[in-house]
C-alpha positions as CSV (number, residue, x, y, z in Angstrom):
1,X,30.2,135.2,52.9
2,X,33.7,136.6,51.9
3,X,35.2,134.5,49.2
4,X,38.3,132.6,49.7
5,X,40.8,132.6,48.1
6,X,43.7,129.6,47.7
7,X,47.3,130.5,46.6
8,X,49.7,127.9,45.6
9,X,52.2,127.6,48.5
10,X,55.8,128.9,48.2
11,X,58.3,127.4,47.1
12,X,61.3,126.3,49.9
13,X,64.6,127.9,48.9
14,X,67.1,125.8,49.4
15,X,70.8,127.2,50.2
16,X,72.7,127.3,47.1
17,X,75.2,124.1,46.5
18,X,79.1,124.4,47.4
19,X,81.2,125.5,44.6
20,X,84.7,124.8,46.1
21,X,86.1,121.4,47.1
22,X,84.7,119.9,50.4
23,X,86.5,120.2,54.0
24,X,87.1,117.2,55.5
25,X,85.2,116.8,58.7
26,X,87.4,116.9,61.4
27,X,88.9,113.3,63.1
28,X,88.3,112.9,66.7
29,X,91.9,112.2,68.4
30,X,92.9,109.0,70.1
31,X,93.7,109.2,74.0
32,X,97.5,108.7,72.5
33,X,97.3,112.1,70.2
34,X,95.7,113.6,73.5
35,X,98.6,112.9,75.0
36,X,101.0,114.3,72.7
37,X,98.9,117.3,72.2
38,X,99.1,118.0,76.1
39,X,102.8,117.2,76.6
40,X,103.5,119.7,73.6
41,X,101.4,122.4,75.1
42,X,103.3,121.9,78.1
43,X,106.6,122.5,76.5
44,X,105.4,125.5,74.4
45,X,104.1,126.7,77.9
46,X,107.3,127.4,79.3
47,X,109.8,130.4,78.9
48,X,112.8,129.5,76.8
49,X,114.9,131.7,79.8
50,X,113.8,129.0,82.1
51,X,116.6,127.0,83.7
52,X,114.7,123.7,83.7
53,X,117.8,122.0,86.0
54,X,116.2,123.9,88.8
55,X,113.0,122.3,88.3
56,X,114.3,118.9,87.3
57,X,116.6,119.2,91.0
58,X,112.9,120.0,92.8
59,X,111.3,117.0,91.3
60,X,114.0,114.4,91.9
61,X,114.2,115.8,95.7
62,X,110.6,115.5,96.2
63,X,110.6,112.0,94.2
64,X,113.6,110.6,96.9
65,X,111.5,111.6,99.8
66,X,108.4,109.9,98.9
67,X,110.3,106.9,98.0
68,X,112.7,107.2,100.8
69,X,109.9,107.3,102.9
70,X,107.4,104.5,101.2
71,X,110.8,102.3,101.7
72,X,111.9,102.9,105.5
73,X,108.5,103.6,107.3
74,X,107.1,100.3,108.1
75,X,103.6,100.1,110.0
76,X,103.4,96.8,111.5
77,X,100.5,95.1,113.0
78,X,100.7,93.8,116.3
79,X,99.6,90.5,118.2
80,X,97.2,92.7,120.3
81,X,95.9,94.5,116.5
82,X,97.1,97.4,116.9
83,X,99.7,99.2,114.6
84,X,103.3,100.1,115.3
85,X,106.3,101.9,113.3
86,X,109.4,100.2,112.5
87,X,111.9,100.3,109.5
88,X,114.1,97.5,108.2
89,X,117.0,100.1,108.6
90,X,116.7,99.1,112.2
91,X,116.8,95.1,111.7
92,X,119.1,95.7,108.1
93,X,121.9,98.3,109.1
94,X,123.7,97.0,105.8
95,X,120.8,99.6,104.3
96,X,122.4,102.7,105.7
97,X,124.3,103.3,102.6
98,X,120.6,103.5,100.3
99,X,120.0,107.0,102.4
100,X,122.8,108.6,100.9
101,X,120.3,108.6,98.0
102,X,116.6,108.8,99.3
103,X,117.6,111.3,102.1
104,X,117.7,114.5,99.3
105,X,116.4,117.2,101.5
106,X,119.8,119.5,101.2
107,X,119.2,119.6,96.9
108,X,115.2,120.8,97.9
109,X,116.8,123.5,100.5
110,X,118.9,124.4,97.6
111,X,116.6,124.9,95.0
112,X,114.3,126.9,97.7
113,X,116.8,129.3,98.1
114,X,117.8,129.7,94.6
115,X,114.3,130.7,93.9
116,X,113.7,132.1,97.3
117,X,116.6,134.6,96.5
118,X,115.7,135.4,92.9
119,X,112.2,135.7,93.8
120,X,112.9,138.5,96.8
121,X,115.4,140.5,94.0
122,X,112.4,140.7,91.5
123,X,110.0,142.3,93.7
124,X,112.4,144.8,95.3
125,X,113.2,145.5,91.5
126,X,109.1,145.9,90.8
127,X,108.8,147.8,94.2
128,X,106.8,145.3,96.1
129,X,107.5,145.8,100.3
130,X,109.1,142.3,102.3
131,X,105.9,141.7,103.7
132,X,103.7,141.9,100.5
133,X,106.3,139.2,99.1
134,X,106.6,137.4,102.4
135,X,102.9,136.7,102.5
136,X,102.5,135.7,99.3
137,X,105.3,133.4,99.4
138,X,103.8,131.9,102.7
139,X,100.4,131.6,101.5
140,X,101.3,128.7,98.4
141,X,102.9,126.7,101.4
142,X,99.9,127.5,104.0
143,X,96.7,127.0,101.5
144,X,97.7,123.2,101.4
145,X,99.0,122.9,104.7
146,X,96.1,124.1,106.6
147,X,94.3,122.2,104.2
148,X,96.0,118.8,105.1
149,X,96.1,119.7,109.0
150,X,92.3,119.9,108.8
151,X,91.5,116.8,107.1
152,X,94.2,114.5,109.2
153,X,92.6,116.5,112.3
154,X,88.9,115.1,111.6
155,X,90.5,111.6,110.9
156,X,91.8,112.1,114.6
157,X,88.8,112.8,116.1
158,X,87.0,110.0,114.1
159,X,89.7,107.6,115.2
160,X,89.2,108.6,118.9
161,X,85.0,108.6,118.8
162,X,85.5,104.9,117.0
163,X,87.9,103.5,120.6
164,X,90.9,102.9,118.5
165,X,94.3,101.4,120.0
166,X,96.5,104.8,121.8
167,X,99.2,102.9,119.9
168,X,97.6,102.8,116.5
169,X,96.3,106.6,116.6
170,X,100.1,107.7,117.8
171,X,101.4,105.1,114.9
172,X,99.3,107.0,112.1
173,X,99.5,110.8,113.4
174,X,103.0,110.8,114.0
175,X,103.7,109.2,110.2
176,X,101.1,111.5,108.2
177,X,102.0,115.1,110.7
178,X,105.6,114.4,109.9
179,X,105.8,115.9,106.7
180,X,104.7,119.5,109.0
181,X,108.3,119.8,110.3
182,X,110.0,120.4,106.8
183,X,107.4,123.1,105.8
184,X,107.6,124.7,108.9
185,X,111.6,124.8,108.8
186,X,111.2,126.2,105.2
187,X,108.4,129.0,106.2
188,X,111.2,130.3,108.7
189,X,113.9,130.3,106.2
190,X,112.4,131.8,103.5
191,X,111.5,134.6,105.9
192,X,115.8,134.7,106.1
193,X,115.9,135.3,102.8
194,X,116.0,139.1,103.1
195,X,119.8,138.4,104.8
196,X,120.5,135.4,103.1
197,X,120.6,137.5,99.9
198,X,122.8,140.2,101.1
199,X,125.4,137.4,102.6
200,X,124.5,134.1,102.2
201,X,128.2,132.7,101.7
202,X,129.0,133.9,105.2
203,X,126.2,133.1,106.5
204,X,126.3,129.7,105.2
205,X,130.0,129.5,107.2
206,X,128.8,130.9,110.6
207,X,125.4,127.9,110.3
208,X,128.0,125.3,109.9
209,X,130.1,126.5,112.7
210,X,126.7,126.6,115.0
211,X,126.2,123.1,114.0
212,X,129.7,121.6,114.8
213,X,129.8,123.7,118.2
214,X,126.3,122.2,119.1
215,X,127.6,118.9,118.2
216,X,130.6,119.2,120.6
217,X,128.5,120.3,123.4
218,X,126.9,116.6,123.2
219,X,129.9,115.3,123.5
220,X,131.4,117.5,126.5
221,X,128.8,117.4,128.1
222,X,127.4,114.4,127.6
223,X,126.5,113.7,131.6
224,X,123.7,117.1,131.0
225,X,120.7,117.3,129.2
226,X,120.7,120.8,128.1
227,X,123.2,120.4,125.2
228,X,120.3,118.0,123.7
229,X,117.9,120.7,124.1
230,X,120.1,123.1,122.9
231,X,120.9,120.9,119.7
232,X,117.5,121.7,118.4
233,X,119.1,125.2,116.6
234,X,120.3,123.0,114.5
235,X,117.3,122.2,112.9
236,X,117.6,125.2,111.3
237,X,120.9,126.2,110.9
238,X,121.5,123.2,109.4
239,X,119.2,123.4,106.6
240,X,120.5,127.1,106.3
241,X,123.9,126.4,105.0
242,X,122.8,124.5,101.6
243,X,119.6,127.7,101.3
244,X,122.3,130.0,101.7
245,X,124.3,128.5,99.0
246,X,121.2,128.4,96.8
247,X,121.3,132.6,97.4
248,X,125.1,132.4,96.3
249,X,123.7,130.5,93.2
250,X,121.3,133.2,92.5
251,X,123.4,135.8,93.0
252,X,125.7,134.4,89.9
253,X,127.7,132.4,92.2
254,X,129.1,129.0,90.2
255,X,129.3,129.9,87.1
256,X,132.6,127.2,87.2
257,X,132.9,124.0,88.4
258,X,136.1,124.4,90.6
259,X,133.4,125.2,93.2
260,X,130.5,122.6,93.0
261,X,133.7,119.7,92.8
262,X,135.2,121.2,96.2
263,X,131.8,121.2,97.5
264,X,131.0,116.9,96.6
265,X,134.7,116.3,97.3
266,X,134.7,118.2,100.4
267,X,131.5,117.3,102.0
268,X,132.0,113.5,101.2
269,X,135.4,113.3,102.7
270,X,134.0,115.2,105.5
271,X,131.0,113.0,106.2
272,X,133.0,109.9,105.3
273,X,135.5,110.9,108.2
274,X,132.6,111.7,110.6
275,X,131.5,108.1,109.9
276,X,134.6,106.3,110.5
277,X,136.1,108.4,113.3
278,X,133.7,110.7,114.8
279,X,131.1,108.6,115.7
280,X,128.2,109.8,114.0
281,X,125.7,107.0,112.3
282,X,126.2,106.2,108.7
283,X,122.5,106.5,108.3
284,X,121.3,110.1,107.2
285,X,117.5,109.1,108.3
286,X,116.7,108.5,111.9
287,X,116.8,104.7,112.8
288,X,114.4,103.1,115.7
289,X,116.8,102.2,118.6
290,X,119.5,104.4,117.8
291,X,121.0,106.8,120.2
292,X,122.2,109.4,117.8
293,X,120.3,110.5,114.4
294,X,122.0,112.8,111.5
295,X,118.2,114.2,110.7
296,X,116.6,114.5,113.9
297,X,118.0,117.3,114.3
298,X,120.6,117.0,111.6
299,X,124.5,116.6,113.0
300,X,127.6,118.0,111.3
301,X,127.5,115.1,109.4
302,X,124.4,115.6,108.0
303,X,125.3,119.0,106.8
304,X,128.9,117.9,105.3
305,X,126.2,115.4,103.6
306,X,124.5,117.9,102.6
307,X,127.5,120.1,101.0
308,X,128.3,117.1,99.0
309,X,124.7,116.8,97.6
310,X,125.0,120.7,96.8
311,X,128.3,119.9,94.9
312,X,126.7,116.6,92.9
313,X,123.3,119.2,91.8
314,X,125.5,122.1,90.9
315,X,127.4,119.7,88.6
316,X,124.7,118.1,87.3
317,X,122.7,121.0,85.8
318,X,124.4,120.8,82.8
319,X,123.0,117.1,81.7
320,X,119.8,117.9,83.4
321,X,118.9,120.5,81.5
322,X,119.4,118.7,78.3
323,X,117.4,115.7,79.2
324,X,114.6,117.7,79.6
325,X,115.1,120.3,76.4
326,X,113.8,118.9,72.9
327,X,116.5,120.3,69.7
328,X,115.2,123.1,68.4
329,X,113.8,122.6,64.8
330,X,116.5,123.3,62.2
331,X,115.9,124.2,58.4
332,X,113.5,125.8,56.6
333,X,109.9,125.9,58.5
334,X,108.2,123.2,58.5
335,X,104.7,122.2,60.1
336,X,103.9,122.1,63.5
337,X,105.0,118.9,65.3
338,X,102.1,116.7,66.2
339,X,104.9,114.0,68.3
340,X,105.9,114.9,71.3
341,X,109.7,113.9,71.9
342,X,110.8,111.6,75.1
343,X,113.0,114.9,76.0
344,X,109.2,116.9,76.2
345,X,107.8,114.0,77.8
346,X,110.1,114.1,80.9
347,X,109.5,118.0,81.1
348,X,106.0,117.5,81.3
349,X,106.4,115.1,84.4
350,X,108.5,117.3,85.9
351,X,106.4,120.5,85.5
352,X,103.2,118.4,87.0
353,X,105.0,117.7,89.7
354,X,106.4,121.1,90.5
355,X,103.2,122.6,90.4
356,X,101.9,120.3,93.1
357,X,105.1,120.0,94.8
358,X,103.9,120.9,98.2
359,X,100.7,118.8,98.0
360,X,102.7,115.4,96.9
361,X,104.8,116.4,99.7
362,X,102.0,116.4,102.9
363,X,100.5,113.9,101.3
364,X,102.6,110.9,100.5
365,X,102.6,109.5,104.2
366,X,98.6,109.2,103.4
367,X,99.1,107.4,100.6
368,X,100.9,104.8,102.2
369,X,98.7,104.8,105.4
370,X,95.2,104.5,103.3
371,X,96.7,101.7,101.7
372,X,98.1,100.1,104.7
373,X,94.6,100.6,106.7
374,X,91.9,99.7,103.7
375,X,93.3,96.3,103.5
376,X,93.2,95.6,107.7
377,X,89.2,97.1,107.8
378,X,88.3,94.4,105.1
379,X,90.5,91.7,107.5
380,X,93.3,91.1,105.3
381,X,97.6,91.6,105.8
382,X,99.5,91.7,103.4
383,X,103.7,91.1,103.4
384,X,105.4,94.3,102.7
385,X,102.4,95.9,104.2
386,X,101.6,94.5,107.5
387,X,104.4,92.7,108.4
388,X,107.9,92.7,110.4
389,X,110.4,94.8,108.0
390,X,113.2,92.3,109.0
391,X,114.1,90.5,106.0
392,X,114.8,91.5,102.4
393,X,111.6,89.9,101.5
394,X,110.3,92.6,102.8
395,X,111.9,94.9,100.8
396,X,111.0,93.2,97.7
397,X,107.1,93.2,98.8
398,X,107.6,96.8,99.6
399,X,108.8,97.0,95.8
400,X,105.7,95.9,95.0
401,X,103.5,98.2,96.7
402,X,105.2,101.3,95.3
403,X,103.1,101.2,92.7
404,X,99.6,101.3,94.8
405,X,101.2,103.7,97.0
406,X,101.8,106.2,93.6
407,X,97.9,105.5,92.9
408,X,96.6,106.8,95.9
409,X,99.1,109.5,95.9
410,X,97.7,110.8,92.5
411,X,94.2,111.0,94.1
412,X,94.9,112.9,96.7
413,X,97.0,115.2,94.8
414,X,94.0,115.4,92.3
415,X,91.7,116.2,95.2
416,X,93.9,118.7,96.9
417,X,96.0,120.5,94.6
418,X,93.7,123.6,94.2
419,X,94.7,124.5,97.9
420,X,98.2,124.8,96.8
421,X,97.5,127.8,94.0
422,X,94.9,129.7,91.8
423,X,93.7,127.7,89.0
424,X,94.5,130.2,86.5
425,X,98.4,130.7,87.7
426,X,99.1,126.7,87.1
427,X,100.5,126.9,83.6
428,X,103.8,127.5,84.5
429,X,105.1,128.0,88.4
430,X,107.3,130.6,89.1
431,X,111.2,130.2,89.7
């Protein structure tokens, strides 16, 4: 037999110890430092040439909608239990004067064409054809639209298969399409934009002109019915004159503030005299039971409202855009900042919100409506919820809800804002 033969095993080596002083292993970050760490990212995210007024104007536009609408549209529930609209603007007229504040559609119209215009002047500049531009602008307001026209269509049919009340299924479609109209008004205006930039200021002037000779038609000829029909042009003609003036803004127009003070002067006195001797509601949302609305389709009242709002943004960019803009870092260099400032903190809400802008906007009316409907399916009402908006109780409840309302809204928008844009083109949107 063949010998063995045992060798001694080999010794381990063992890495050689650390000479130099120790790293400290790294700390994990509270949620707090998270925070920080995000909002700063944010900030150092976005162009210094960004005019952040324009984005801050967007956000408090969209903001008074979804308020404005969470405050007048009431869903009440019926002896027979099924669900109606109402609004305490219809049993509260002394109300009226709250729209003049949650009714901010003319700022978002200007804004759209601000960037509307600027966006159309860049890719003539880099060559790219109207339709190239046109579809892609269309396409960020379609993805989510289609999106939300799909889902509410299902809830329809699921509605209709379970035998629910006519009334409740009109109640609940005609609140969540509603939001349709304003994109659909928009689409058709930014496919303007091509004229809008070459003469928005004129254009602007011939729009209000349609607007107050539709007007006039209603009243004579108030024994026909085609001046009503006819009044629908102003739907959007009137939202043209404040995009136009966003085109002028683009295009350099005011630079002073001669201009924006005319405009806020001019429109109020001009809507303030429409009110007291021309007739027109002092309302500038529609109200159940009234013969005449300033929004539906919007009156020359609406659109001297709306000059005013143009006057009060343009003069307002100034203090805007400092509310949102941390001081830059004077001295000699020093380490990066680990604290976010309240100044980046407000930026950072309003660039989430932009970037979903669209999505909060289809959406909002669900967030009320699942929170109206979840409560009734486990058989409970609620005041502020349920009930008759006739009382300033009501109100008060309503106060109350917001805050549900704003935690169903942030689900939805979670679940829906990849249809609005591509993942990877989210850090910053363009202006």
């Amino acid at each position: 037999m063949t010998d063995l033969e045992l060798r001694p095993p080999s010794p381990v080596r063992r890495p050689p110890l650390p000479t130099g002083p120790l790293r400290p292993l790294p700390t994990r970050r509270t949620p707090w430092q998270a925070l920080h760490a995000a909002v700063l990212r944010i900030d150092a995210a976005t162009p210094t040439e960004r005019d952040r007024a324009i984005d801050v104007l967007r956000a408090l536009a969209i903001a008074g909608v979804v308020l404005g609408h969470w405050l007048v549209s009431g869903v009440v529930l019926q002896a027979g239990g099924h669900l109606v609209g109402d609004s305490p603007l219809g049993h509260l007229p002394g109300l009226a004067p709250v729209t003049w504040i949650l009714q901010p559609l003319a700022v978002f119209f200007l804004v759209g064409g601000r960037v509307s215009a600027r966006s159309y002047a860049t890719a003539r500049a880099r060559g790219i054809g109207y339709r190239l531009w046109l579809a892609q602008r269309l396409a960020r307001l379609l993805r989510p639209a289609t999106a939300f026209a799909l889902t509410w269509g299902l809830v329809w049919l699921g509605l209709v298969l379970a035998g629910t009340a006519h009334e409740t299924i009109h109640t609940l479609m005609w609140l969540a399409y509603s939001p349709l109209w304003f994109l659909g008004v928009y689409a058709l205006l930014i496919a303007a934009t091509p004229l809008v930039h070459k003469a928005g200021a004129r254009i602007a002037v011939v729009a209000c002109l349609v607007v107050a000779a539709l007007d006039a038609s209603r009243v004579l000829f108030a024994d026909s019915g085609w001046p009503d029909t006819l009044r629908l042009l102003n739907i959007p003609a009137g939202w043209l004159v404040p995009y136009c003036l966003g085109a002028v803004w683009a295009a350099g127009g005011f630079t002073r503030r001669r201009p924006a003070v005319a405009l806020l002067l001019g429109g109020g006195g001009a809507m303030a005299a429409l009110i007291l001797w021309g007739g027109y509601p002092a309302s500038m949302v529609g109200v159940p039971g009234s013969t005449l609305s300033n929004l539906s389709p919007p009156t020359l009242a609406a659109v001297a409202f709306g000059l005013a709002q143009t006057g009060a943004a343009l003069l307002l960019r100034g203090p805007l855009r400092r509310a949102v803009t941390a001081p830059a870092p004077t001295g000699p260099a020093t380490a990066p900042r680990s604290r976010a400032r309240w100044a980046q903190f407000l930026w950072a809400a309003v660039a989430l919100l932009n970037l979903s802008a669209v999505t909060v906007f289809l959406w909002h009316q669900t967030a009320m409506l699942t929170t109206t409907v979840i409560p009734l399916g486990l058989g409970h009402t609620f005041p502020g919820l349920h009930t008759s908006p006739d009382s300033l109780a009501w109100i008060a409840a309503r106060f109350g809800w917001i805050a549900v309302f704003v935690v169903a809204l942030l689900v939805l928008a979670t679940a829906f804002r990849d249809r609005e844009g591509a993942r990877g083109n989210r850090a910053i949107i363009n202006q």
